[in-house]
N, C-alpha and C positions, 0 to 999 in steps of 0.2 A: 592289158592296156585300159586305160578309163577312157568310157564314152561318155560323150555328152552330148545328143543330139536334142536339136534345138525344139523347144515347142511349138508351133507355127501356127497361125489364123489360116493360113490356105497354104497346099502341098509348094514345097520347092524342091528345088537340085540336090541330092543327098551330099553332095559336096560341100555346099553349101550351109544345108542343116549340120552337117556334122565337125564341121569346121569350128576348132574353139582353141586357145594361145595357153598352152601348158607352159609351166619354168620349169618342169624336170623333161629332161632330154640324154638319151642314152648316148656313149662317147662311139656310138657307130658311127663311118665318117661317110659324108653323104656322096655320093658318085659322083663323079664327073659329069656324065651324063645327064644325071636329074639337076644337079647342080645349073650347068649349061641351059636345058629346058625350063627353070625359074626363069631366069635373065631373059633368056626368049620369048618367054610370055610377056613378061614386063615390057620388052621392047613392042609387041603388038599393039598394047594399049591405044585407047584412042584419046586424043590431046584438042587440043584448038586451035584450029588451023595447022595441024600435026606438026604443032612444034614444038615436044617432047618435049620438055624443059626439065628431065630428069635425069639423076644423075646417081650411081653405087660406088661405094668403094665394099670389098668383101676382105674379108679373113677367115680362114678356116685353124684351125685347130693342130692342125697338121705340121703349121709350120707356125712355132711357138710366139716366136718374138714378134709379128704378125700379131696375132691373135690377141699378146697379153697387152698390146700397144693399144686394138682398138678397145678391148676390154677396159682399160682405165680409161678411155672416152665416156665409159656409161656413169651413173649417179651409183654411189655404194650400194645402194638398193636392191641396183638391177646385175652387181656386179655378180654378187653371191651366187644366183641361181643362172645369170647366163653364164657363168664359167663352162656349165654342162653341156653348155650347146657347139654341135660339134662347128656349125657357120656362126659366124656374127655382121651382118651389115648396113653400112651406116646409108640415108639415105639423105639425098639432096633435089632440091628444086632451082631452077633458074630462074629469077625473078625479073629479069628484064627480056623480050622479045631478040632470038641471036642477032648480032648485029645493029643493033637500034638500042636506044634510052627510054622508047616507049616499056610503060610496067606490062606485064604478062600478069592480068589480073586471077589467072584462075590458073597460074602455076604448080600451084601448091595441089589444089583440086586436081591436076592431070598428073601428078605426083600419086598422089591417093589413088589414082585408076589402076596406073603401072604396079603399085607394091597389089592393092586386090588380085592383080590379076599374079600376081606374082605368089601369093597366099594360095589363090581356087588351084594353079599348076600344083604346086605343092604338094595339095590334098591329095590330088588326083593322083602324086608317086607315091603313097602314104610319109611322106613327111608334114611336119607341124610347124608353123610359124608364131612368134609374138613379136610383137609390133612397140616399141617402149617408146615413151620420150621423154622419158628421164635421161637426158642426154650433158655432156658439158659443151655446149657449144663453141666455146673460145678455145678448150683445147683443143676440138676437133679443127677448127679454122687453124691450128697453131700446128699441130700434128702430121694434116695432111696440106698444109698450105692453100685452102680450098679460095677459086678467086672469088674476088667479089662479088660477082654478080650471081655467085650463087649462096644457098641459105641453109648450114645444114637443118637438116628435120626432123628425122626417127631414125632409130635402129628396128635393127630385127632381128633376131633370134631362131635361124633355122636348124630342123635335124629331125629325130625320131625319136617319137616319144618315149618318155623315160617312167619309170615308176616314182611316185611321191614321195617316197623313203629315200630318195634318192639327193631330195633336195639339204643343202646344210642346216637352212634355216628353221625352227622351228613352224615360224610361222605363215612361212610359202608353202611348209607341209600341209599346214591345216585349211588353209585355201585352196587348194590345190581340188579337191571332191567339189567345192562351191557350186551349186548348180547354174547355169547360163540365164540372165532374166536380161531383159531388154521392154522398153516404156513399149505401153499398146499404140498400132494405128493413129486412131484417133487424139491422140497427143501430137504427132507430125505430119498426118495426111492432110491439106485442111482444100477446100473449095470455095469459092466468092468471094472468101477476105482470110486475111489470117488470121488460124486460131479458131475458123470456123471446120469444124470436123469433116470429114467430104463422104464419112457414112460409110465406107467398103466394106465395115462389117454386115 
């Protein structure tokens, strides 16, 4: 299995460090159990004013017609190399506050909590996540009749990772080794004003 732990300015969570979104994924099918304990996690996340404004739909692999349905939901891009994966799921935010016409400004944001936490569970079964949004959004509103008030957002690509030869594409092979880089600190920490660096190195 290829590792890619992360370079870090100060020690983190191995979980954390090690955590990185392969396309190749072997056709083992993921348990029920660990299955279950993703969505669990997800559901703990913490929201605004805990009101969760999120929302999954899942397909696994297992049951074809399922799976090949949400699979034409993704961009051809992503279609190729998610085939491998033995889960696929689509993810949504609620944009308006339940019950009300007031916006739920940080929807989306309590959305991104949920799938993290849904990603670190993951790790911690050794399963792998990717996170795409190369998405078709009309189809998916068209597919799963998703209502209005909600918005879809990403897919994900869960399972066990798979080896690189494994992918069809040429050129998902060759990415696939890419090493993890990520902008320094000092590009996004900032102190007094923005854009002013806050130094923690």
């Amino acid at each position: 299995m290829l590792h890619k732990t992360a370079e870090t300015a100060a020690p983190i969570h191995e979980l954390l460090a090690n955590r990185w979104s392969p396309r190749a994924f072997t056709d083992r099918p993921v348990e029920p159990a660990k299955l279950l304990a993703v969505f669990e996690a997800a559901r703990w996340a913490a929201s605004s004013s805990n009101g969760q404004p999120w929302a999954f739909i899942v397909a696994q692999r297992s049951d074809k017609a399922a799976f090949d349905q949400m699979l034409q939901c993704l961009v051809p891009g992503n279609q190729s190399w998610a085939a491998l994966a033995p889960v696929l799921i689509l993810t949504f935010a609620r944009l308006k506050w339940a019950g009300e016409e007031r916006v739920n400004r940080t929807a989306q944001h309590d959305l991104g909590m949920a799938t993290a936490m849904l990603s670190i569970q993951a790790e911690a079964l050794g399963l792998r996540t990717h996170h795409m949004s190369g998405i078709d959004l009309d189809k998916i509103r068209e597919v799963y009749a998703v209502p209005p008030d909600f918005d879809p957002v990403s897919a994900i690509a869960l399972g066990y990772q798979g080896d690189a030869a494994l992918l069809p594409e040429e050129k998902d092979r060759a990415r696939e080794p890419n090493p993890r880089t990520r902008k320094p600190l000092d590009e996004f920490v900032f102190a007094g004003r923005f854009g002013a660096a806050a130094g923690l190195l």
